[in-house]
Backbone as a ProteinNet text record, in pm:
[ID]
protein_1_A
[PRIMARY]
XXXXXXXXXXXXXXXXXXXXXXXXXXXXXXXXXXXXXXXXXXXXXXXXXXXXXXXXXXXXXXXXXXXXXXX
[TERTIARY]
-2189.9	-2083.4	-1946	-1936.5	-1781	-1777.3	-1900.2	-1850.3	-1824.9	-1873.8	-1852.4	-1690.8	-1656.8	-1505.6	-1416.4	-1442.2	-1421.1	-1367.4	-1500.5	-1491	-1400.7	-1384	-1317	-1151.7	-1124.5	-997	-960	-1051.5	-1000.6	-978.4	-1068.5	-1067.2	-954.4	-887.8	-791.1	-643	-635.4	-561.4	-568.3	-673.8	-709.6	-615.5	-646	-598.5	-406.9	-375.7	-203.4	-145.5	-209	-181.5	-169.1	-245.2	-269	-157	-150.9	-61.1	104.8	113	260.4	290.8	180.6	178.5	200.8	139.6	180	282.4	367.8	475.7	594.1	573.6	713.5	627	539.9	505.9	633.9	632.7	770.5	892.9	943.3	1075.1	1057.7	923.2	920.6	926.2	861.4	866.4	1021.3	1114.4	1246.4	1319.2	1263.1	1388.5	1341.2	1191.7	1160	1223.2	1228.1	1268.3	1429.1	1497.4	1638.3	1677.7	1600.8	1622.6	1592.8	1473.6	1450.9	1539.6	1602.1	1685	1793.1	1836.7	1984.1	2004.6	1792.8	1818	1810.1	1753.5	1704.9	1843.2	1963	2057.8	2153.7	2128.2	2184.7	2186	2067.5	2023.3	1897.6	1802.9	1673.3	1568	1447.4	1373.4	1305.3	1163.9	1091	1029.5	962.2	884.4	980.5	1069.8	1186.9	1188.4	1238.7	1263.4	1181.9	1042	955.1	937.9	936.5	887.3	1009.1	1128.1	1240	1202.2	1210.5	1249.9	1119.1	988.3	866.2	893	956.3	967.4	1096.3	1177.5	1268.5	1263	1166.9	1161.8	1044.8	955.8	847.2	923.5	1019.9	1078.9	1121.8	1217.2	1249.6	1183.8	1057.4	932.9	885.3	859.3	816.1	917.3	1037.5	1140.9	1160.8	1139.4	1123.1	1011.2	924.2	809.9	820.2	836.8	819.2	1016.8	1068.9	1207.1	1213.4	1138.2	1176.4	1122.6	1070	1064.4	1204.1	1199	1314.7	1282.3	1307.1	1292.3	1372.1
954.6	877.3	914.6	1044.9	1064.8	1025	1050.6	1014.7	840.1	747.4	606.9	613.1	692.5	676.6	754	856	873.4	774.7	646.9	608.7	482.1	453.9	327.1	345.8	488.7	560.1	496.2	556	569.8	416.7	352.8	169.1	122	151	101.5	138.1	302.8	351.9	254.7	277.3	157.1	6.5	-29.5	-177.2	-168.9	-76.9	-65.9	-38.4	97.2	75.4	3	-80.8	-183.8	-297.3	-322.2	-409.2	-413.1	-276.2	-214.1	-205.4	-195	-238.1	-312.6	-384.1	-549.9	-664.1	-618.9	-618.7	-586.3	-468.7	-439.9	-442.3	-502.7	-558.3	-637.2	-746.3	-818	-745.5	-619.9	-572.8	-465.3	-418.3	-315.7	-370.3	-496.7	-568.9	-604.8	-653.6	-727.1	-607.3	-453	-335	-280.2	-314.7	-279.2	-340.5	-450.1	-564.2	-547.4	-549.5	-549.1	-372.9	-293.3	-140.6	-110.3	-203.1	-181.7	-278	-432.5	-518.6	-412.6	-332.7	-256.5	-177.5	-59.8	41.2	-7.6	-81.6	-188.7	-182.2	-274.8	-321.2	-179.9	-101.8	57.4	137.1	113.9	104	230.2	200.9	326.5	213	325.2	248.6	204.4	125.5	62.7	179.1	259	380.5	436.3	508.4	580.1	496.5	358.7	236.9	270.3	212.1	222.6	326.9	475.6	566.7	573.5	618.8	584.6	508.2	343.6	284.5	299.4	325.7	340.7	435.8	548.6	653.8	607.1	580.1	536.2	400	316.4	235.1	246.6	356.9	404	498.9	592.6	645.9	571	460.4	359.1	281.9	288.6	218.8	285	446.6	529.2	582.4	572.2	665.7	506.2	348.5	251.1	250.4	285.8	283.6	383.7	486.7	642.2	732.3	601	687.8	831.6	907.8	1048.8	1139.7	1068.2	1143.2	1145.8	1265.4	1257.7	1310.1	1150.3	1176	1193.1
-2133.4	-2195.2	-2137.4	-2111.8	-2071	-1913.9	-1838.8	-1725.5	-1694.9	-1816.2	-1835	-1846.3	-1951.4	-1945.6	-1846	-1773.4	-1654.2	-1567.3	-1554.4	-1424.8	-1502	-1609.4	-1634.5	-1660.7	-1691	-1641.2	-1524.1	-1432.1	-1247.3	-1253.6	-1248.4	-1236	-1274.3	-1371.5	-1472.5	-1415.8	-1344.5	-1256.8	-1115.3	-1083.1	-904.2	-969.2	-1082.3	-1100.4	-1110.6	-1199.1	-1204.1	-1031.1	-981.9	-855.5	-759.7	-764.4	-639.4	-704.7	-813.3	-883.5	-832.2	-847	-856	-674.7	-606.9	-462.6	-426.2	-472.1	-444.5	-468.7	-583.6	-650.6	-535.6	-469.1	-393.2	-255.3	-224.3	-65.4	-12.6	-81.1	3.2	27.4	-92.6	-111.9	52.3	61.7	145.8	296.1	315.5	434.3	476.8	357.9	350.9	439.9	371.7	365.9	553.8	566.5	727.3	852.2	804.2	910.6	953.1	822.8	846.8	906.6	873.3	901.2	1041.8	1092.1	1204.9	1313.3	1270.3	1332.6	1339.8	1262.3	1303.1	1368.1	1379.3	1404.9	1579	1615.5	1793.5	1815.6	1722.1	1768.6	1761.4	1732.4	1755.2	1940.7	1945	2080.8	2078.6	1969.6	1985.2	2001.8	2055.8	2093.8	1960	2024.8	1912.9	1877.8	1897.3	1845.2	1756.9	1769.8	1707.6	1574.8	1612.7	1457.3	1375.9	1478	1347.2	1252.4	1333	1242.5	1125.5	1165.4	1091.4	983.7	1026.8	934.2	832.1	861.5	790.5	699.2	745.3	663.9	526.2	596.4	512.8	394.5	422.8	347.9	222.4	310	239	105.6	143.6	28	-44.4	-6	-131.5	-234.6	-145.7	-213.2	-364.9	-281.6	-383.1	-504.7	-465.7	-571.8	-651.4	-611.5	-719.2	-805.2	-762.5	-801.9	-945.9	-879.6	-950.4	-993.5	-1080.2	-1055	-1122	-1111.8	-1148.1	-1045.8	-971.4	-783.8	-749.6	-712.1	-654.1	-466.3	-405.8	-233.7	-184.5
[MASK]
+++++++++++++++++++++++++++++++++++++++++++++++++++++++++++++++++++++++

């Protein structure tokens, strides 16, 4: 019995997660694009952008997500 409620915990966790993912997909794409259009027009390469801006948009993602992270 407990491992029934175990697994309908985790499921229930898998379902908010993916939710709350999906929710700020567009916000995170919006914040990549323009981070990486500025960081090109800066004059770095594409490798450099990406990781940058991945990293950086990825924190914004998470400290909306989770505001008592502090990134």
């Amino acid at each position: 019995m407990e491992g029934k409620k175990l697994v309908a915990v985790f499921l229930m966790c898998m379902v908010v997660l993916t939710t709350m993912s999906e929710a700020t997909e567009e916000e995170y794409r919006d914040c990549y694009h323009t981070c990486h259009k500025q960081c090109s027009e800066d004059g770095h390469g594409y490798t450099f952008c990406e990781m940058k801006c991945d990293t950086d948009c990825s924190r914004k993602d998470i400290v909306a997500q989770f505001p008592k992270f502090k990134g």
